[in-house]
Residue frames as a rotation matrix with the C-alpha (Angstrom) as fourth column:
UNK 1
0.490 -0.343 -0.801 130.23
-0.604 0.529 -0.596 24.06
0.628 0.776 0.052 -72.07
UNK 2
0.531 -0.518 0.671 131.95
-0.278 0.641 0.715 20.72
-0.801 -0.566 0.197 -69.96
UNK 3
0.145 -0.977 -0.158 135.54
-0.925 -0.077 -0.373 19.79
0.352 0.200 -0.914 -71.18
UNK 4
0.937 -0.131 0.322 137.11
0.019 0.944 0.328 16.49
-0.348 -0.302 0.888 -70.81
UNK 5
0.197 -0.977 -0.079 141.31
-0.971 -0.183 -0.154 16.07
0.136 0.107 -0.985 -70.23
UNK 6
0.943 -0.243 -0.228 142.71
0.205 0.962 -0.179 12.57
0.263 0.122 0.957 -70.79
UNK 7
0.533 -0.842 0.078 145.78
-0.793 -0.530 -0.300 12.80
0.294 0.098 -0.951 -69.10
UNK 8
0.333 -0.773 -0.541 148.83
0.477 0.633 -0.610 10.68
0.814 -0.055 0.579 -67.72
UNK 9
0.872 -0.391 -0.294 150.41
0.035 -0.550 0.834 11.35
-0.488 -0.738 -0.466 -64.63
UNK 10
0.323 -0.946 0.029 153.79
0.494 0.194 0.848 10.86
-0.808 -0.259 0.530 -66.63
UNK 11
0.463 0.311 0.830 153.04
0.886 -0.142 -0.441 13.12
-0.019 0.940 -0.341 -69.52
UNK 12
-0.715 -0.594 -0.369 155.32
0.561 -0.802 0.204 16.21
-0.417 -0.062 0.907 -69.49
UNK 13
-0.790 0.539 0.292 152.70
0.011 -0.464 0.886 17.73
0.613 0.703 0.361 -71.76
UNK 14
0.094 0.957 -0.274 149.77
0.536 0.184 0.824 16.97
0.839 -0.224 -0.496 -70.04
UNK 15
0.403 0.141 -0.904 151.01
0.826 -0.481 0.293 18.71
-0.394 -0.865 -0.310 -66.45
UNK 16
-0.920 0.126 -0.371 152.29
-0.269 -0.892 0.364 22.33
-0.285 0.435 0.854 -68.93
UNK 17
-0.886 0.364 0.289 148.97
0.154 -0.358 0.921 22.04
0.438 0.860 0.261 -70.33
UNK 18
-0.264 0.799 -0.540 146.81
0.916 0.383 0.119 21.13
0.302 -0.463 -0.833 -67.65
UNK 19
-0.238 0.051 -0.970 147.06
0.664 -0.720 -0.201 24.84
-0.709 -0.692 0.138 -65.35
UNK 20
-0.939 -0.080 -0.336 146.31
-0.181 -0.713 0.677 26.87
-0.294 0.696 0.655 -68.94
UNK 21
-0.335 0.923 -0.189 143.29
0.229 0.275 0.934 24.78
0.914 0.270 -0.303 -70.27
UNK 22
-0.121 0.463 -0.878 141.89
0.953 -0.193 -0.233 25.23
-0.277 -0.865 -0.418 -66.16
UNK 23
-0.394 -0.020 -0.919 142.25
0.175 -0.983 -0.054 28.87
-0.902 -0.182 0.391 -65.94
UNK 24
-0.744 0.609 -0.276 140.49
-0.541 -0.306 0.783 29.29
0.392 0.732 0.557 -69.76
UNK 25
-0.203 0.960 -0.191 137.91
0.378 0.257 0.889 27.13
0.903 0.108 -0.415 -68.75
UNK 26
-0.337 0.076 -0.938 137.16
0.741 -0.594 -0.314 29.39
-0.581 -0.801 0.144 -65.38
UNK 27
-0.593 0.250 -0.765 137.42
-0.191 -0.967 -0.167 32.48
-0.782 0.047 0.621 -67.00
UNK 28
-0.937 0.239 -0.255 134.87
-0.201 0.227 0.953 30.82
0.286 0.944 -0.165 -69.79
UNK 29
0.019 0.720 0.693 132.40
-0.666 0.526 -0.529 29.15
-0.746 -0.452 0.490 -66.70
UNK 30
-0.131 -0.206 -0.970 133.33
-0.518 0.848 -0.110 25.89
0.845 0.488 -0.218 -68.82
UNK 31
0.924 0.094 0.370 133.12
-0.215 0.929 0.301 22.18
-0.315 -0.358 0.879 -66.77
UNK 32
0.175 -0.535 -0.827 136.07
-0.602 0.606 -0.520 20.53
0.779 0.589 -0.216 -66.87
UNK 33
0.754 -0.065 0.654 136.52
-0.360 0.791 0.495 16.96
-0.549 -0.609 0.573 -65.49
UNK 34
-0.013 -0.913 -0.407 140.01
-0.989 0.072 -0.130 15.44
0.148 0.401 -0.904 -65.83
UNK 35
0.922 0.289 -0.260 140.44
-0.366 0.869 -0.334 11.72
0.129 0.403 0.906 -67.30
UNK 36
-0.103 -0.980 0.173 143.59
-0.985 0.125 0.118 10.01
-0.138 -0.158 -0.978 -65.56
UNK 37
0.466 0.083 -0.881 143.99
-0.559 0.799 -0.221 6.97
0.685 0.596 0.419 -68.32
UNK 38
-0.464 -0.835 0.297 145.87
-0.615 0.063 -0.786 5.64
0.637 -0.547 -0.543 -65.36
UNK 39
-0.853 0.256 0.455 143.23
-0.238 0.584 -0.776 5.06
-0.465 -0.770 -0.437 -63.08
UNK 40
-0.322 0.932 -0.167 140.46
-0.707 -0.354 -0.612 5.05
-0.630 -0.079 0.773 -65.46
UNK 41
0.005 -0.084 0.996 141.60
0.749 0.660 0.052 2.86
-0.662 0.747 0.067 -68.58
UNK 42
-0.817 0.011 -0.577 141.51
-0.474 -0.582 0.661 4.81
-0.328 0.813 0.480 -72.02
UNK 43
-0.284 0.890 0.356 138.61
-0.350 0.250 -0.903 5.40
-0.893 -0.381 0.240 -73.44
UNK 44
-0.223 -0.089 0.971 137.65
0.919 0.314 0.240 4.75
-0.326 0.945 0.012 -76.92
UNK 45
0.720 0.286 0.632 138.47
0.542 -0.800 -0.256 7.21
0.433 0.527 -0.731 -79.38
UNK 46
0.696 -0.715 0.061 141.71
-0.651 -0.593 0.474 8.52
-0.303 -0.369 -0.878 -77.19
UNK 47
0.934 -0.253 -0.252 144.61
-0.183 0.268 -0.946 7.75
0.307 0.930 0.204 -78.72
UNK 48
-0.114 -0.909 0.401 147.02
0.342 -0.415 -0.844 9.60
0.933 0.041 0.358 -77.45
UNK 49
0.541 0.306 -0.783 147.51
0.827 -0.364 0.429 11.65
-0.154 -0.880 -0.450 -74.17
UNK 50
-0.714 0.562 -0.418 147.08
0.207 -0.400 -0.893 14.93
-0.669 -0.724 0.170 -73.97
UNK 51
-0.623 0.628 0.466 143.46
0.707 0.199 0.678 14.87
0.333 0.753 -0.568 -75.21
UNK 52
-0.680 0.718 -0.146 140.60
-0.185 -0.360 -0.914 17.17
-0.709 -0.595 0.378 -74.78
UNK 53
-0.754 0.566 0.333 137.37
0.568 0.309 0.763 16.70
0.329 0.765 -0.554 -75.86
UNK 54
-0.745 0.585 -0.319 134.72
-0.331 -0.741 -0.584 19.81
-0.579 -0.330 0.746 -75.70
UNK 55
-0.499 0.797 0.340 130.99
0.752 0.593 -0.288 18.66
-0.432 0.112 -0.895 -75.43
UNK 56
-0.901 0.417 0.121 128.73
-0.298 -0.797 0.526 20.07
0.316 0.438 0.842 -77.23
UNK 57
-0.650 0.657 0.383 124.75
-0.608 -0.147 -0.780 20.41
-0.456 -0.740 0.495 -76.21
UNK 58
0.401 0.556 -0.728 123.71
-0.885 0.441 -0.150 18.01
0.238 0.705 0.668 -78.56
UNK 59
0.897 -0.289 0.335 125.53
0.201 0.941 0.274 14.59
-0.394 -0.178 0.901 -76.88
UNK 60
0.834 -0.489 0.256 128.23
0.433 0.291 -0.853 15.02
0.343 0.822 0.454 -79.70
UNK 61
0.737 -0.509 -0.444 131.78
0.028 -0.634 0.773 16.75
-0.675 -0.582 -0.453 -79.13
UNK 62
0.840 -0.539 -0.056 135.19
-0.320 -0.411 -0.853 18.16
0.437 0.735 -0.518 -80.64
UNK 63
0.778 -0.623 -0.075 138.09
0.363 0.349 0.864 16.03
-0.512 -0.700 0.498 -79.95
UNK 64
0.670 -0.739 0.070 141.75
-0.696 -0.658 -0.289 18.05
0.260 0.144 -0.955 -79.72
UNK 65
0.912 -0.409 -0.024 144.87
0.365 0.784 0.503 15.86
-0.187 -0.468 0.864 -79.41
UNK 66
-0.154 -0.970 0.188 148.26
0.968 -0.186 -0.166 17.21
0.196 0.156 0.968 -78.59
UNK 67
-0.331 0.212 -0.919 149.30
0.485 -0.798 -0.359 20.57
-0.809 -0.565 0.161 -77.14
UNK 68
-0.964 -0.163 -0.212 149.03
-0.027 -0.731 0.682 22.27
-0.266 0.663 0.700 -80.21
UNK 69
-0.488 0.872 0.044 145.83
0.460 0.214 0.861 21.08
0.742 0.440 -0.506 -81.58
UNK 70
0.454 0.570 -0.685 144.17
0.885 -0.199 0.420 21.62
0.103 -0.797 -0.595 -77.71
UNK 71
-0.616 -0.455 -0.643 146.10
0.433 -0.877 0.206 25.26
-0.658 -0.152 0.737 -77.56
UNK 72
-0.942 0.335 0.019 143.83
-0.282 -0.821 0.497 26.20
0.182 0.462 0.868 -80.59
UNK 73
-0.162 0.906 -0.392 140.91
0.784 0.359 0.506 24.43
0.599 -0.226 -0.768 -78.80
UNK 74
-0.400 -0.093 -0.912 141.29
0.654 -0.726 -0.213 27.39
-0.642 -0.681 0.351 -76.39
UNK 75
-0.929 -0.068 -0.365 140.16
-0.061 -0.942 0.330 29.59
-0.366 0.329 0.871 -78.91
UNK 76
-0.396 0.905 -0.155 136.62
0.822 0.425 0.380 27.60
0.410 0.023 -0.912 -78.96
């Protein structure tokens, strides 16, 4: 499964959430590629920061926004 984090460097959220969502997606063998809206721009469809957004094998994906929401993405 490959993960996508939209983050901020200035997000208080985003740097507590960042070292939890890693370490599940290790001990899962997950992808994850972090998305700093900073240097990248924001994509469409990200509202907010902290986003994740877990691909699925079909192109399509599941988009989490906020610690809470992306805390019960962990349980994916």
């Amino acid at each position: 499964m490959n993960i996508t984090i939209y983050t901020s460097p200035t997000c208080q959220p985003c740097r507590q959430l960042k070292p939890a969502l890693f370490k599940a997606a290790v001990d899962r063998d997950w992808t994850v590629e972090e998305w700093n809206i900073r240097e990248k721009g924001i994509p469409d469809g990200v509202s907010a920061v902290p986003t994740v957004r877990v691909h699925q094998d079909d192109g399509s994906f599941k988009q989490f926004v906020g610690t809470g929401e992306i805390k019960d993405a962990l349980m994916i």
